[in-house]
N, C-alpha and C positions, 0 to 999 in steps of 0.2 A: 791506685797504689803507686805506680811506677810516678806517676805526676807527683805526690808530696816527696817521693824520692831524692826527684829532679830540685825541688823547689829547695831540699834539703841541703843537696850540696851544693846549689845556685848560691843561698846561704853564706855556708862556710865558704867557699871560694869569694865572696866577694868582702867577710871579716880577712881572713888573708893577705887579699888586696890591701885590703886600707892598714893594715897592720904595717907591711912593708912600707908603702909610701909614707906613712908616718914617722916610721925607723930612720926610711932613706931621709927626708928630709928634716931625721934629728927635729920635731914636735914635740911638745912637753904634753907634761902628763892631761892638764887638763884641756889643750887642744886635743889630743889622741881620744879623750873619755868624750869628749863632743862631738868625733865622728862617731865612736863607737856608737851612740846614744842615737845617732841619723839611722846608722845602718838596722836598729833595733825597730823604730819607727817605723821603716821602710818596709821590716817584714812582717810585722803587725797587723800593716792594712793589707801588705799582698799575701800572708800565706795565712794570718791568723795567730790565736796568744800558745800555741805547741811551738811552732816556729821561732817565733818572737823569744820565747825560751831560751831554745837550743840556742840563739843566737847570740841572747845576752850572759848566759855561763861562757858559750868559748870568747867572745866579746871581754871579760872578769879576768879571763886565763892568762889572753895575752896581752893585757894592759898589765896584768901584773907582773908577767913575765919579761916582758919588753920595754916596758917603761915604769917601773916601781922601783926604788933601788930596796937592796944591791941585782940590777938586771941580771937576765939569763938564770934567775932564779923564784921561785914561789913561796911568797911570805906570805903563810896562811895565817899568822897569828895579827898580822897587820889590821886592827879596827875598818881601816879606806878601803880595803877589798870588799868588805860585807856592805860597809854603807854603798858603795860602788853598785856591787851586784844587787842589793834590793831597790836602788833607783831605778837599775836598768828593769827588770822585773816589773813593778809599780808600772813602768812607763810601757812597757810589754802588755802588762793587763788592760790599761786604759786604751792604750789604744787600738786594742785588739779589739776590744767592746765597742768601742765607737765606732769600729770601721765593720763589724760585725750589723750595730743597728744601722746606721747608712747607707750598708746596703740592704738587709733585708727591707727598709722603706722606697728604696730603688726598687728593690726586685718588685715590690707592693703597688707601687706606680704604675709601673710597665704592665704589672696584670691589668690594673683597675684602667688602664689605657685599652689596654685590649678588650677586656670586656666592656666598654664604653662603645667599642665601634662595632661588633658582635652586637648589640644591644641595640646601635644604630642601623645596622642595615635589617635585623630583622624586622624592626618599629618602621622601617621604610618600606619593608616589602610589606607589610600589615596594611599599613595605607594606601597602597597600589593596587589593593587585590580586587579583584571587582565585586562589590557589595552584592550583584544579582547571583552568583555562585556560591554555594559552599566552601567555605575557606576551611576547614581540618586538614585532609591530606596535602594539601599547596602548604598551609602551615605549620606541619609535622616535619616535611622536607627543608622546609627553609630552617626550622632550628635545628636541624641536627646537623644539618650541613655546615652553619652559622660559628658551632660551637664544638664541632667535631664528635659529636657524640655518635655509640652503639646504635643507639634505638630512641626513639621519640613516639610515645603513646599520647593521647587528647581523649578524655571521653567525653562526651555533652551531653548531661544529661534532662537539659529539655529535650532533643530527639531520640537519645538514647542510642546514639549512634558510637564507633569507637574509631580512630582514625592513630593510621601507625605510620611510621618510615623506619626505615635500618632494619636491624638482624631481630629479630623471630625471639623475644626473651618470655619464657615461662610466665606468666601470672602479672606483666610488666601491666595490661591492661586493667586486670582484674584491682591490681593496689590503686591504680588512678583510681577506677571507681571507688573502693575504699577510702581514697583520701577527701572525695566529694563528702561522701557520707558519714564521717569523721569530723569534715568540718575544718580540718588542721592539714600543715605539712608536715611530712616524715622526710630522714634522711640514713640511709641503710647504706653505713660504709665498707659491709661486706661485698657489696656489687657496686660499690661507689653512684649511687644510685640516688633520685630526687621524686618523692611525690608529692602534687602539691594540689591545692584544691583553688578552683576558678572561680573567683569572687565577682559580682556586677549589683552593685550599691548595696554591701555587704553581703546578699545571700550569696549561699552555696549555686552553683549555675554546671560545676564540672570537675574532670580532675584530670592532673597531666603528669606524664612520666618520663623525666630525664634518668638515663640510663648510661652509663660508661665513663664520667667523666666527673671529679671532685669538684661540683660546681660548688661554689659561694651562696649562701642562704641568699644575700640579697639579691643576686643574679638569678637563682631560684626564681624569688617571686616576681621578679620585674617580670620575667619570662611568662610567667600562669596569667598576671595584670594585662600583659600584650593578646594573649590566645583571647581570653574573655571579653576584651573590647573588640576582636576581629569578629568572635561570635556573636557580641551586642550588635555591634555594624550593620553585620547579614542579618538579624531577626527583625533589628529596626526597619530596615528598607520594606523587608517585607509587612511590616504593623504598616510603612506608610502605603503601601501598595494597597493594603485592604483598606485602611482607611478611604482612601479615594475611591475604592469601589463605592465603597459604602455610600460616600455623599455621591456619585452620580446616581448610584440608586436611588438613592433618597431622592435627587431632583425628577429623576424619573417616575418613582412614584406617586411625587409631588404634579405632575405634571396631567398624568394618567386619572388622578383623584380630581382632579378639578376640572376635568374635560366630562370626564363620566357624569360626574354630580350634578354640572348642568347640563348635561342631554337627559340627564335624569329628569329633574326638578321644572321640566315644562310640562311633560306628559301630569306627572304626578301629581302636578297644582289644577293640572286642569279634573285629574279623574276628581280629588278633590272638593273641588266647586261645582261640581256635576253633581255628587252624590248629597253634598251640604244640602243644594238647590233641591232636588229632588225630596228631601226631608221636610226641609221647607213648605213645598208646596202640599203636603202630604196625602191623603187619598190614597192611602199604602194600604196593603193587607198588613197583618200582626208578622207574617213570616217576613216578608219582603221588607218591610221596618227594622225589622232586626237583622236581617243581609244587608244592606243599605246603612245601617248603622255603625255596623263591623268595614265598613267597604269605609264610609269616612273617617274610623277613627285608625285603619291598618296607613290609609292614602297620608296622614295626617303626619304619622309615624315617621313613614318613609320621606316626608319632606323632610323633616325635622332632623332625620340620617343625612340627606343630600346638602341640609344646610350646613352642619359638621364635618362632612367632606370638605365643603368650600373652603371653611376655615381653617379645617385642619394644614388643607394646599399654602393656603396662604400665612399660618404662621410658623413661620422656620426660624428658628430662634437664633441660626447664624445672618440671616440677614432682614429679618423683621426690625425697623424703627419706632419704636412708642411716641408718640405725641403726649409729652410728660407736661403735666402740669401741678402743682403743689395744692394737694387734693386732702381732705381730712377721712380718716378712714372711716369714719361716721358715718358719714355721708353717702361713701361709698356704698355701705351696706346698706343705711336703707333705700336706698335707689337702685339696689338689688331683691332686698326682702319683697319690697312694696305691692310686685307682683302675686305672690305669694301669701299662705297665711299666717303672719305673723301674729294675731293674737289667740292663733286655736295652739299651735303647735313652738313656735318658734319663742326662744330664751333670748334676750340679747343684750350684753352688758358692756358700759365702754370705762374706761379710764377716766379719774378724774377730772384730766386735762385731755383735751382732743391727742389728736397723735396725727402730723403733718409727713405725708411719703410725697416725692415724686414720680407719676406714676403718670398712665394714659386710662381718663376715668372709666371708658368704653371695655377697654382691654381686659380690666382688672375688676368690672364688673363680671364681663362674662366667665373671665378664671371662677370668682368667688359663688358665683351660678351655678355652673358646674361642679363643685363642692359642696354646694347647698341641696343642690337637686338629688346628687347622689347619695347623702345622706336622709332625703326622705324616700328613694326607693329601696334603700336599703336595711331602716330602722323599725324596728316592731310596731306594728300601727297601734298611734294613741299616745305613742309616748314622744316628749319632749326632744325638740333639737335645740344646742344649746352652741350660740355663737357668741365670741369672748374678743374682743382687742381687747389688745394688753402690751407693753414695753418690756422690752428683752433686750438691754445697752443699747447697742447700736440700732438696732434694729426693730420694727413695729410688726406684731405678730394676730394674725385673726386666724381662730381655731372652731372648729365648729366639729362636736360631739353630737352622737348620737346612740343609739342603745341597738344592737343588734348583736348578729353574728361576727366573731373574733375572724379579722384577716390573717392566714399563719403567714409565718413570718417570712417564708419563701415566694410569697406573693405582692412582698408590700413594697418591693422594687418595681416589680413587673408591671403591678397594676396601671402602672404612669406610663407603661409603651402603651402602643398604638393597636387595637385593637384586639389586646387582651383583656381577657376577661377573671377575674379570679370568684368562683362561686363554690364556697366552704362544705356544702353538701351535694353537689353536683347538680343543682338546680337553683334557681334564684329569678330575680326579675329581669325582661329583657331590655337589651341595650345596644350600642355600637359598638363599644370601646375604645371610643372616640373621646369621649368627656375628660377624665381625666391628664389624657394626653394635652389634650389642646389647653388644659391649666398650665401644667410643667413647661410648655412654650411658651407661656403669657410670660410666667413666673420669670422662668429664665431670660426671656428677657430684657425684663427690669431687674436684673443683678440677684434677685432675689431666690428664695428656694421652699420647695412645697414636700412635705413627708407627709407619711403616715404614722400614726402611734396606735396598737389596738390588742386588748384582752378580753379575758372570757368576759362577753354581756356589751363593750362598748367599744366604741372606735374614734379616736381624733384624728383628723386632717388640721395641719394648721399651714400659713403661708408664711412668709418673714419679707419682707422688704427695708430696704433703707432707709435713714431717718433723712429729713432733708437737715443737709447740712446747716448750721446759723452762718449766718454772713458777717463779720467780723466789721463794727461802721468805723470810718476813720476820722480820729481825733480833730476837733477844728484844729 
């Protein structure tokens, strides 16, 4: 108050001035009305269009008083007074407005500056923070400090955890969670308050509460964008951390399967040829024929586990090389079937035109073996297994159906680890749970991918590999 006072009669004391000076040095009228018109400007942009006003009425008074004739008097009925004063006026409003926007997009700058470096140093301490620690409370502290605020609440809710800094506000944690689970920000200008929900490649991931201070929506979110990449940061480091467990495990298990399997796979081959021989020569009693018989077909078994170890050890599909050669899938399969009986049991149908993959014949044999075999211990005996190439765009596809028990459908991931077993009535034929496994490495491998498809009565497996590309000849 006492300020527009000041500025009030700053004002008129300095139409005063210019009045007299203008007097003293005998000015005509329209040099006198073109300071007047300065001084009206002047107060426009420093005090605003009240000011600017007042200025240009007393401004009106004394041009007319002082310099109108007949002077030392007021000719109100004079048209030049009114045109006078509504210039002055007009040029009051204009520029009162313009000095009015001018500066609120100053004052706008200066924020948008300040929150640029507020904005900088927290995205700085963000990136500093050590990935192996929990960044919430380190990150609570730094934006409330950052930005002066009350209170700074984080909820995360993958841990489920709440992380606060500053003063103790009612329910400030409880609305963060609400704004996760909402999906949306809120902005509650009864506590000048901010909540907003933590986004990491679209989903919902958390919620945060800025408390005490009329922050900017976009300041808002840039802020929740910063918390959610500090908490992606930490969870990532930890996915890589397990993941590395995981592949030394994996080498290790790899390592321990292949040691086992052949300290196995000598005993084993030999009880084996001991009991074959023994059969052989025969001169058995009816009992001892029949222990001796179980004795080499369990011996038999157990090689056939120990050779699937080997291979399991050895194919790792992050560093397994195929010996690719441009193979037809025909062929493939019957140099898989062959063993096998192909014309009691086995369907087999191929495409009009061959179908050429790049592939290692050996490898993608035993995949489609594995496949084959599984679907004759798994299929109702007597009925049909039915193996299909076929073209799928890019890609060359062999499926091979067969009639049995439905795999549910929480199984038909699994079944391709490593010695699981998925058996739909809690009983079934035995096995390693080796076979399937050792496909999905073949498969992946060679670029390609193996599923399952299965309902009541049948089951598909099918494989997909790549076409081999054409080779483009060049023109003589």
């Amino acid at each position: 108050m006492l300020g527009n006072i000041a500025r009030f009669l700053t004002s008129l004391g300095t139409v005063a001035a210019c009045t007299w000076f203008a007097y003293h040095f005998h000015l005509n009228l329209a040099t006198a009305g073109f300071l007047y018109l300065i001084l009206i400007i002047g107060a426009a942009i420093r005090g605003g269009f009240w000011l600017a006003t007042v200025t240009s009425v007393v401004s009106v008074l004394c041009l007319n008083y002082f310099f109108v004739p007949p002077v030392f008097s007021f000719s109100v009925s004079d048209p030049a007074n009114w045109v006078a004063l509504v210039a002055f006026e007009l040029t009051a409003l204009v520029i009162s407005r313009l000095s009015n926007t001018a500066n609120a997009r100053t004052a706008e700058a200066v924020r948008d500056r300040r929150d640029a470096e507020r904005l900088y140093q927290v995205s700085l301490h963000v990136f500093l923070l050590n990935r192996s620690q929990d960044p919430g409370d380190i990150l609570a502290t730094v934006i409330r400090d950052s930005f002066d605020l009350k209170s700074v609440v984080i909820y995360d809710a993958v841990s489920g955890n709440i992380y606060s800094a500053g003063e103790a506000i009612p329910e400030s944690g409880e609305r963060a969670r609400q704004a996760y689970l909402r999906d949306g920000n809120e902005y509650d200008p009864a506590f000048e308050s901010w909540f907003c929900v933590l986004r990491v490649d679209l989903h919902p991931e958390g919620g945060l509460s800025l408390c005490g201070s009329p922050l900017r929506p976009l300041i808002a979110t840039a802020l929740a964008s910063l918390c959610a990449i500090s908490f992606e940061r930490f969870r990532s480091l930890e996915r890589e951390c397990r993941a590395e467990a995981v592949r030394q495990t994996e080498q290790l298990r790899a390592a321990v399967l292949d040691s086992l399997a052949h300290q196995i796979k000598t005993p084993v081959a030999t009880i084996w040829a001991a009991s074959s021989g023994l059969l052989a020569l025969g001169g058995l009693s009816e009992t001892q024929e029949m222990l001796m018989s179980l004795l080499d077909e369990q011996s038999k078994k157990l090689s056939d586990i120990a050779s699937q170890l080997i291979r399991t050890a050895k194919l790792d599909s992050a560093t397994i090389v195929p010996r690719r050669e441009i193979l037809m899938l025909s062929d493939v399969v019957d140099e898989t079937v062959q063993p096998m009986d192909p014309h009691t049991r086995l369907r087999i149908s191929y495409p009009a035109e061959d179908v050429p993959v790049l592939a290692d014949r050996k490898l993608m044999s035993d995949a489609l073996g594995q496949v084959v075999n599984n679907a004759y211990k798994y299929s109702v005996p007597g009925t049909p297994i039915d193996i299909r190439v076929e073209l799928g765009g890019a890609q060359a596809k062999i499926s091979v159906r067969n009639e049995g028990p439905m795999i549910p459908a929480s199984d038909r991931e699994r079944i391709f680890e490593q010695f699981y077993r998925a058996n739909p009535n809690g009983q079934g034929p035995s096995g390693s749970g080796l076979g399937l496994s050792i496909t999905r490495r073949i498969v992946e491998a060679h670029e390609g991918r193996v599923w399952v498809e299965s309902s009541a009565g049948f089951t598909v497996f099918s494989i997909a590999l790549p076409l081999v590309q054409p080779v483009a000849r060049e023109s003589a």
